[in-house]
C-alpha positions in Angstrom: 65.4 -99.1 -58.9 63.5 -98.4 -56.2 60.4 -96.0 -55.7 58.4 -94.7 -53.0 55.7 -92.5 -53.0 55.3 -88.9 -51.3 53.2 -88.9 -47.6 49.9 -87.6 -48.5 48.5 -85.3 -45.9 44.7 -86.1 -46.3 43.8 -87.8 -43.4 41.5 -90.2 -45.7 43.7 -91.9 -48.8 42.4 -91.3 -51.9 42.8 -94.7 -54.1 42.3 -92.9 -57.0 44.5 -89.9 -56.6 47.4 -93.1 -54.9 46.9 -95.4 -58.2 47.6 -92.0 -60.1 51.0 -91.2 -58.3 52.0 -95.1 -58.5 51.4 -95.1 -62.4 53.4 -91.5 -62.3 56.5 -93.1 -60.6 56.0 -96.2 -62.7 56.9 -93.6 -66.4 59.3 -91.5 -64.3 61.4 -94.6 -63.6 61.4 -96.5 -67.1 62.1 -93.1 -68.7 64.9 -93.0 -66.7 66.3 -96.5 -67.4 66.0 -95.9 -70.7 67.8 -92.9 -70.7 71.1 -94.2 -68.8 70.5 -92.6 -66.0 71.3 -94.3 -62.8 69.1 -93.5 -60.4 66.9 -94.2 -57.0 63.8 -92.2 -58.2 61.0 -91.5 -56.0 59.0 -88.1 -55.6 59.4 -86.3 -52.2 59.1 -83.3 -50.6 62.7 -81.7 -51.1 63.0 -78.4 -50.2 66.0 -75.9 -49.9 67.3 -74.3 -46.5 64.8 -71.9 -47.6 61.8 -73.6 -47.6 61.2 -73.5 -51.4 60.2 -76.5 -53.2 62.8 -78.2 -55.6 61.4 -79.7 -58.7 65.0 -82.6 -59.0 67.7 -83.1 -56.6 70.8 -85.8 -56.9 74.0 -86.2 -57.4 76.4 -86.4 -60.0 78.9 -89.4 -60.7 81.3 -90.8 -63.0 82.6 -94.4 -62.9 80.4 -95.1 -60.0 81.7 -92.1 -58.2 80.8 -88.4 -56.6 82.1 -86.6 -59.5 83.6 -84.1 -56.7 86.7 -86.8 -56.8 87.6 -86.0 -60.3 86.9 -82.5 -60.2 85.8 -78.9 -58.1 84.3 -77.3 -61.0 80.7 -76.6 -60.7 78.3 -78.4 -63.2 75.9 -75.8 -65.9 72.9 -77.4 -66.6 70.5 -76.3 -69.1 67.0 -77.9 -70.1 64.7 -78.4 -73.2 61.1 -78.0 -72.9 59.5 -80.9 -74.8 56.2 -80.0 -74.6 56.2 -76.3 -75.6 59.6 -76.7 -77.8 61.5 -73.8 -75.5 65.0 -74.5 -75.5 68.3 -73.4 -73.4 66.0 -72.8 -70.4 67.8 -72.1 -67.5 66.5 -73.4 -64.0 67.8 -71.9 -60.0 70.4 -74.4 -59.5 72.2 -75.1 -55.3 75.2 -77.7 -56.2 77.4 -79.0 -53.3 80.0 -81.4 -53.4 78.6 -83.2 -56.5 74.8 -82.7 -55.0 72.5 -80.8 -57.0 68.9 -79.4 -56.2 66.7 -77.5 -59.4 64.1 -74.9 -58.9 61.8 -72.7 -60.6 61.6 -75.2 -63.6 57.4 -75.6 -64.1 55.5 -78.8 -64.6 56.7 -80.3 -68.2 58.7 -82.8 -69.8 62.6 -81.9 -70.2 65.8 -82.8 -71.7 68.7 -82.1 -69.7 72.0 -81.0 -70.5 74.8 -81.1 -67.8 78.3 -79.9 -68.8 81.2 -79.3 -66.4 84.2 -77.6 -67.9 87.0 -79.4 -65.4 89.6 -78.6 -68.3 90.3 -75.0 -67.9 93.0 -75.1 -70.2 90.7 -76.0 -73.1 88.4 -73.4 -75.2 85.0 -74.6 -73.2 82.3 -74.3 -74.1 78.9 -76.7 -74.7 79.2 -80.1 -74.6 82.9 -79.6 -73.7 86.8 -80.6 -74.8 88.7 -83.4 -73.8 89.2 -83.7 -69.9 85.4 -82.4 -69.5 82.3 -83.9 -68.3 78.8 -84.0 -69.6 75.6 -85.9 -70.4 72.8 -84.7 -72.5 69.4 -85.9 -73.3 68.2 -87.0 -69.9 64.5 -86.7 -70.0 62.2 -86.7 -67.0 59.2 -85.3 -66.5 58.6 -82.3 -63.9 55.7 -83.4 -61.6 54.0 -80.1 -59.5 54.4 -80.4 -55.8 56.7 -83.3 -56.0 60.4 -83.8 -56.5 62.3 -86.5 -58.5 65.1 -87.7 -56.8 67.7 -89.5 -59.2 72.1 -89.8 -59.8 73.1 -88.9 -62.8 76.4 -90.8 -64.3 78.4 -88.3 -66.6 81.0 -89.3 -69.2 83.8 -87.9 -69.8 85.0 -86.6 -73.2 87.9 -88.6 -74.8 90.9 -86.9 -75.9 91.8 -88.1 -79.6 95.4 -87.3 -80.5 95.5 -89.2 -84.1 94.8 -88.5 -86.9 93.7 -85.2 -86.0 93.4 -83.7 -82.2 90.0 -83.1 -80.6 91.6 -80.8 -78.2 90.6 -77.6 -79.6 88.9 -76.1 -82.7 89.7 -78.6 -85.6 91.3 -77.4 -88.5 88.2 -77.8 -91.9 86.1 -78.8 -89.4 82.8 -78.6 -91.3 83.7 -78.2 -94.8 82.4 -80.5 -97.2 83.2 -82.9 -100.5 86.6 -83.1 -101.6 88.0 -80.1 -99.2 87.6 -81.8 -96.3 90.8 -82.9 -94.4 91.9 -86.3 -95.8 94.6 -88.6 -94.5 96.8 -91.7 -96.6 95.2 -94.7 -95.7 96.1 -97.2 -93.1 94.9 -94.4 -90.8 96.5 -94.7 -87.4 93.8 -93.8 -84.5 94.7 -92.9 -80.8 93.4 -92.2 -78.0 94.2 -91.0 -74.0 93.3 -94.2 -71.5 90.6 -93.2 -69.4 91.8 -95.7 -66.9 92.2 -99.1 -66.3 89.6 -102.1 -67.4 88.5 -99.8 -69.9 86.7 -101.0 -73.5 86.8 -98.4 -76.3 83.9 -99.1 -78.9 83.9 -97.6 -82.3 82.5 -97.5 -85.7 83.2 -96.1 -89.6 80.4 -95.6 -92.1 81.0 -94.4 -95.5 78.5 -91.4 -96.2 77.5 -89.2 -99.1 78.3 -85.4 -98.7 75.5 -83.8 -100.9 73.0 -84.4 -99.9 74.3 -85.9 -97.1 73.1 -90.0 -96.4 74.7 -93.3 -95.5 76.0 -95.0 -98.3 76.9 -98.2 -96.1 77.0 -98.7 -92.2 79.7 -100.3 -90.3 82.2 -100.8 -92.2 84.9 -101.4 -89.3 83.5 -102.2 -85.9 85.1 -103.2 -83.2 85.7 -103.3 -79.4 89.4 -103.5 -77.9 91.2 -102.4 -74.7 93.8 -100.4 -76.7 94.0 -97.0 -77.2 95.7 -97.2 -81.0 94.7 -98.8 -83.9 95.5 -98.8 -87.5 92.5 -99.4 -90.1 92.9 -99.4 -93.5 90.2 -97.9 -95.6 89.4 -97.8 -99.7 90.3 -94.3 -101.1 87.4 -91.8 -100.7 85.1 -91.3 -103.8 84.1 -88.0 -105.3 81.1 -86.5 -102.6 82.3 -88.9 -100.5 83.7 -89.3 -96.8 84.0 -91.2 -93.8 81.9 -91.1 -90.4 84.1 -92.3 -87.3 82.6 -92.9 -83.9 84.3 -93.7 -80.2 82.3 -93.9 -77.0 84.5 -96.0 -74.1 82.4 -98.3 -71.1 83.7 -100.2 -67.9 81.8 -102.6 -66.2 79.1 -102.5 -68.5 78.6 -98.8 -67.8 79.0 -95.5 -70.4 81.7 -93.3 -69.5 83.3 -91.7 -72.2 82.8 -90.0 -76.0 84.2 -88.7 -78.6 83.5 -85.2 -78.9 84.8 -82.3 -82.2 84.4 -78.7 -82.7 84.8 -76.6 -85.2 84.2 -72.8 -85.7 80.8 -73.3 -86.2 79.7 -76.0 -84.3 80.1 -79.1 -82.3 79.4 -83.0 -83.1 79.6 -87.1 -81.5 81.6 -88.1 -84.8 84.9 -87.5 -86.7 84.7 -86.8 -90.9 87.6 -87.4 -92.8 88.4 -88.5 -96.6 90.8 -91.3 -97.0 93.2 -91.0 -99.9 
C-alpha cells in the first residue's frame, strides 16, 4: 500500500506538524491491513461537487472487481463509534457506480458496516441473505480536515441448501439444549459455487449450551473445492450441540460467509444436534 501525504498550505513546512501526519498515515494503513481491507490509503482533500469536505471516499469490490458488475443496488453503510460507544450512526453517503464518498461523520475511530441487499427476493435485512453483499468491522480512524482514501472488498453471503437452508428465517433458530433442530448423523452439507477456483473453508466445534462454552475446538476442519460433503459426527450429549463454520476465498483473498437468521437475530455459524 501506498501513502502520500496531504499538500500543506503553510508556506514554511512544519517538521513537526509533517512527522505527525506521517506517523498518522503510518496507523491508518496497518489498521487497514489488518482489517482485510484492500486499499491505497492516503489523506487528501476530497470534496463533493459541493464543496463540502468528505471524511472517506472509495470504491467497493468483490473478487477483485467494481461491485457495480455483480450488482445495481446501492450499498447502506452504518458506523460504530469506538471512542464514545455510539452505535448505528448513520453518515451523508454520494455512491456512484460502486464509488462511495462519507460526510458529516466527526473526528473518531469507527467500525464500519456495509451491506448491499442485491437479493430482492430474500427477507433483507442486516448483514444480509444468500446472494447479498457485506463487510463489517472495518475500522479506521476519522482524521479532521483530511480524507482516507481506501477499496473496500465485500463478500458475498453463501447460500447453504443442506442440512438446513440459510435462505430465509431458519426454522428453531435460537432455541437451546435438546430442542434445537437435530439431524441423523453422517450429516450431508451443501453449498451454491460462488464460482470457479473457489476454496470453501470450514470448521465444527462441539459446545456446551448452558452456560454456553467450547467443550472442544475443531473437531472437523478442512479445506476442499467442493460444494458437498458428508461428515459424520458422535450423537449429541444432553446440553450439548454443534458449532459449524464456512467462509469461501480465491486467490488468497476472502469472498464469501456463511451467514443464519432467525426471528430474533442473526449469526457467522450454524447450531445443530447430531443424533
Amino acid at each position: 500500500m501506498a501513502g502520500d501525504s496531504a499538500q500543506e498550505t503553510a508556506t514554511v513546512p512544519n517538521k513537526h506538524i509533517i512527522n505527525k501526519r506521517e506517523h498518522i498515515i503510518n496507523t491508518v494503513q496497518k489498521i487497514l491491513l489488518f482489517s482485510g481491507i484492500l486499499a491505497s490509503i492516503f489523506f487528501v482533500g476530497c470534496r463533493s461537487e459541493r464543496g463540502t469536505q468528505a471524511a472517506a471516499e472509495g470504491t467497493l469490490r468483490f473478487d477483485g472487481r467494481p461491485i457495480e458488475e455483480f450488482t445495481s443496488v446501492e450499498p447502506v453503510f452504518s458506523f460504530n463509534n469506538l471512542d464514545t460507544g455510539q452505535k448505528g450512526i448513520k453518515a451523508r453517503i454520494e455512491y456512484n457506480r460502486s464509488q462511495f464518498k462519507i460526510y458529516e461523520l466527526p473526528e473518531g475511530n469507527y467500525h464500519i458496516f456495509i451491506s448491499i441487499n442485491a437479493n430482492t427476493d430474500n427477507p433483507g435485512g442486516y448483514p444480509g441473505y444468500p446472494g447479498d453483499f457485506f463487510k463489517r468491522l472495518l475500522k479506521i480512524p476519522i482524521v479532521a480536515k483530511s480524507c482516507a482514501k481506501l477499496d473496500v472488498d465485500l463478500e458475498k453471503i453463501i447460500h447453504v441448501t443442506l442440512p438446513q437452508d440459510n435462505g430465509g428465517i431458519m426454522e428453531l433458530w435460537g432455541v437451546k439444549g435438546e430442542g434445537m433442530i437435530s439431524f441423523k448423523s453422517p450429516i450431508q452439507f451443501a453449498w451454491e459455487s460462488l464460482g470457479d477456483n473457489v476454496e470453501y473453508h470450514y470448521t465444527i466445534h462441539r459446545m456446551q449450551s448452558e452456560p454456553f462454552r467450547y467443550l472442544e475446538h475443531n473437531i472437523e476442519e478442512s479445506t476442499t473445492k467442493a460444494t458437498r460433503v458428508f461428515i459424520e459426527l458422535a450423537d449429541s450429549k444432553e446440553n450439548e450441540f454443534y458449532l459449524f463454520h464456512l467462509y469461501a476465498t480465491k486467490n488468497d483473498r476472502r469472498i464469501g460467509e456463511l451467514k443464519t437468521h432467525g426471528k430474533r437475530g442473526y449469526g457467522n455459524s450454524f447450531r445443530f444436534r447430531a443424533k
